[in-house]
N, C-alpha and C positions, 0 to 999 in steps of 0.2 A: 743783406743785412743780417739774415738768420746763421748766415755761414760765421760772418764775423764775429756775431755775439757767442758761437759754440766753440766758436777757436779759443776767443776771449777766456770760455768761463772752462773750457779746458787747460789753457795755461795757466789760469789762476789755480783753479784744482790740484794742479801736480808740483806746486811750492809747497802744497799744505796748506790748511785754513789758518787765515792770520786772526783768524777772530772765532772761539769757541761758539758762539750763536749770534741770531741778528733777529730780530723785532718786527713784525710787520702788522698791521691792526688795518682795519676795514670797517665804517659804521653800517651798522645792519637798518632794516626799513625803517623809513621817519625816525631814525636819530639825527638831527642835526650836526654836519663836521665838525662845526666849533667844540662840540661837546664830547666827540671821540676823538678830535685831537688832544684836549685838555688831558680824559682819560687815558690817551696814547704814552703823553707828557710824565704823567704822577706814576704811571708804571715802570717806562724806562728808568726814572730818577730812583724808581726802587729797587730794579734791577742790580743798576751801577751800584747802590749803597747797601744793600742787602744781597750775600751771596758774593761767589767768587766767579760768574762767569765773565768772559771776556768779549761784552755787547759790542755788536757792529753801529759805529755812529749813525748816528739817524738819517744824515744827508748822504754818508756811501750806500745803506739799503736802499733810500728812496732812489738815486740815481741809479742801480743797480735795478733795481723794480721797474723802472722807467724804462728802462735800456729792454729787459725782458720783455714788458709790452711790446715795444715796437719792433720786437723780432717776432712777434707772433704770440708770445705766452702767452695762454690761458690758462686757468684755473678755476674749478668747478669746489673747490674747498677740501678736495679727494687726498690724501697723504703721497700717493703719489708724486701729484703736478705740485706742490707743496717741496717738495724735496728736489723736484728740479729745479726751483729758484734757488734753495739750498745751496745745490751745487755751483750755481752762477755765481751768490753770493760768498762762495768758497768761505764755510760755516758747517760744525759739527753737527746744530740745532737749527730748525727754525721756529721761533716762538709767535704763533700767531693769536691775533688779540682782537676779538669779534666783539664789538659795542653797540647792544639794541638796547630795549626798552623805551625809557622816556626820558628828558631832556633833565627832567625835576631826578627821576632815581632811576641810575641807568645801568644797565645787564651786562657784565664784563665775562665773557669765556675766551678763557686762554688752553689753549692748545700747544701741545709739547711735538715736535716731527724729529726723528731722526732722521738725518739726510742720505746717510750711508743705509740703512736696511727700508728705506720709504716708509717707513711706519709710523704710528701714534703712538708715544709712550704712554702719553693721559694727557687730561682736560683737570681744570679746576673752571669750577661758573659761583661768580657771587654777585648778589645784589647792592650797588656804591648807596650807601646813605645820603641822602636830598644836602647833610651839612657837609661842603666839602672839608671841613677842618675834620670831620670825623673818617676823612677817606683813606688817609696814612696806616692805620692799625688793619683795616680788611685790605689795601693790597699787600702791607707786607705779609700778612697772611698768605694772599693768593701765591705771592712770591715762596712763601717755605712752604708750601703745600705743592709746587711745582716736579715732577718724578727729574731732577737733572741733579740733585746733589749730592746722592749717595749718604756715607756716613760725612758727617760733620759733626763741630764745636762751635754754639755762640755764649760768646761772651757779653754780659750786660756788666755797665761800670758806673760805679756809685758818683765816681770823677772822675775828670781827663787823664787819659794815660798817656804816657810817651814812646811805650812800646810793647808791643804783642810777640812773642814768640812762638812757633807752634813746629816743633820737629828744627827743620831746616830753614823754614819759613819765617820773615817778619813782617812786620806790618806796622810801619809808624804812625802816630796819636790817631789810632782808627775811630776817635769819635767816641759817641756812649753807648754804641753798639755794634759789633763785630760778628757775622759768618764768617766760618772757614770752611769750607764744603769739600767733596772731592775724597775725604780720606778713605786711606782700607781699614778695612776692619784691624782691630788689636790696637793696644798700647799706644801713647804719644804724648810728647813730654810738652809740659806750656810753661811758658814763664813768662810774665807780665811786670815791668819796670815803669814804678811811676813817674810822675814829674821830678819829685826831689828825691829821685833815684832811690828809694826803697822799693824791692821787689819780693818777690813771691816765687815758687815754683812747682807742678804736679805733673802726677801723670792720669789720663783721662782713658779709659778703657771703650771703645767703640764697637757695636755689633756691626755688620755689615749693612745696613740702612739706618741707623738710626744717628740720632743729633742731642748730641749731650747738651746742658746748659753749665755753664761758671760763671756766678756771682763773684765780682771783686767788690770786697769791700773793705776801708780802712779803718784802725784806730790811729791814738796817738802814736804809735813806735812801731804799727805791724801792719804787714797785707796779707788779708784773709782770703782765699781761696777756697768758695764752695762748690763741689761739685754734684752737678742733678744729673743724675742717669737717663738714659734714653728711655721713655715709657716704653713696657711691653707691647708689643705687633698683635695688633688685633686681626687673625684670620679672617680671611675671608672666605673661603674653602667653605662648603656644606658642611653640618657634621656627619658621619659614619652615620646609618642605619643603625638601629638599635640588635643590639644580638638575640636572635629568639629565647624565648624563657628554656631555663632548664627545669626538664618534668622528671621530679625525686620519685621514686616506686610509691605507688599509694597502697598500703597494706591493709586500706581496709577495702577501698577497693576488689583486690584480692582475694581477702576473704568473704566480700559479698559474692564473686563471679564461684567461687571455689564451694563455697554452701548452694551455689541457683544449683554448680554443677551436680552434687550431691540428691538434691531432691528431684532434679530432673529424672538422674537416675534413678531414686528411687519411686517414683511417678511411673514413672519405665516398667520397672520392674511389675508395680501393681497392677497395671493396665496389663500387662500379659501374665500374670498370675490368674486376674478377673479372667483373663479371653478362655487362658487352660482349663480353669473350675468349669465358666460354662460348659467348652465342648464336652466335658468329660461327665458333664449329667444331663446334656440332646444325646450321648452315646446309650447311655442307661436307660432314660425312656424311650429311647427306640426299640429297644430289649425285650421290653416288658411286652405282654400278652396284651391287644388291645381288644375292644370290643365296639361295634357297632353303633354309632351313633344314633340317636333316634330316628333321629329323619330320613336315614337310611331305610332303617325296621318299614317306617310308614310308607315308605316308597314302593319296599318291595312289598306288603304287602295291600300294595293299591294296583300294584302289578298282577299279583293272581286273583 
């Protein structure tokens, strides 16, 4: 059975992956399934509607999953053994989607795997609000905070549109809200055609990760096209160490060390001018005639 499923997921591999990623979630301790499937449910659905990846339907991953189990696979949560269902699943991504916490407010971390280099691109973790009607705006979050989309354009639309342009690319009545993801950096031409065929056209300028926003919105006789730039990339890098101070010539400094030196030497000097005078009057009264101490006189004349 091990044989056949590596044959299998070898043959699939070398057509190419027919599906850019595929979904896989797990509830973590004392969560209830009911409730990581729900949240299984609202994520794919956000997937599919937000963003341009190309989800593996949920019955091939599971039947694929299934299939892997009972050839053996295991998996400890490692990026590795993650990227060899990957492959099975002949998928660029594996998106895995880890649901603990509590039944009432429950822990969604999702994980990014690249299949091809085994590794973590990132994680996003957030906490679902107890209201599920409030759960839509935090996974679509979880969804654009995801590292798979490069630079992108989303479009928010004040009404239905009947058509999205972007480069090469269309996208019919996408709804009232559109990702484009995927793009390279530089230049890209959008044109948005409404219902009663009035349209609009620009060009949106993209850094190499970031995600432009375009507001459509209409009057009576025009479509307005605004465009919001990708906010600036907040580093994550350290900063540099700070440069040591530069030390200016202290000049008085200077002239303090430049006067000690001056009195030093002339301290110097006194102190052996003082040492010369002395020796030079121990010379002279050594010179001079002396005489007899007294106590000598008494000595000697205790002697005769």
């Amino acid at each position: 059975m091990l044989f056949l499923w590596a044959v299998l997921a070898g043959a699939v591999a070398s057509d190419g992956p027919l599906w850019s990623a595929a979904l896989v979630h797990q509830p973590g301790a004392g969560m209830p399934p009911a409730v990581a499937d729900r949240v299984h449910a609202e994520l794919r659905a956000t997937l599919d509607r937000v963003g341009t990846l190309r989800v593996q339907g949920a019955g091939d991953t599971l039947m694929g999953r299934d299939q892997a189990r009972e050839a053996g696979w295991r998996c400890d949560g490692a990026p590795a053994c993650l990227a060899q269902l990957g492959r099975a699943l002949a998928v660029d991504l594996l998106v895995e989607a880890t649901i603990s916490g509590t039944a009432v407010t429950p822990r969604l971390l999702v994980r990014v795997i690249d299949v091809a280099q085994a590794t973590e691109r990132g994680r996003v973790e957030r906490e679902l609000p107890s209201d599920l009607e409030r759960w839509p705006p935090v996974l679509r979050a979880v969804v654009e905070e995801l590292p798979v989309w490069g630079a992108g354009i989303r479009f928010h639309f004040a009404r239905p549109v009947a058509e999205v342009t972007v480069d090469e690319r269309s996208f019919v009545r996408p709804g009232m809200e559109l990702v484009v993801a995927g793009l390279p950096a530089g230049g890209h031409k959008v044109r948005v055609v409404m219902e009663d065929l009035s349209e609009a056209d620009t060009t949106v300028q993209l850094p190499s990760d970031g995600v432009a926003s375009v507001w459509v919105t209409t009057t009576a006789k025009d479509v307005d096209l605004v465009v919001v730039p990708p906010a600036p990339r907040v580093s994550t890098e350290p900063p540099p160490p700070p440069a040591p101070p530069s030390r200016a010539p202290q000049l008085v400094g200077t002239a303090l060390s430049v006067g000690g030196l001056v009195g030093l030497a002339l301290a110097t000097l006194g102190v052996a001018v003082g040492g010369i005078a002395s020796l030079v009057g121990m010379v002279l009264l050594a010179s001079l005639p002396r005489e007899p101490t007294r106590g000598r006189v008494m000595a000697r004349e205790g002697q005769d």
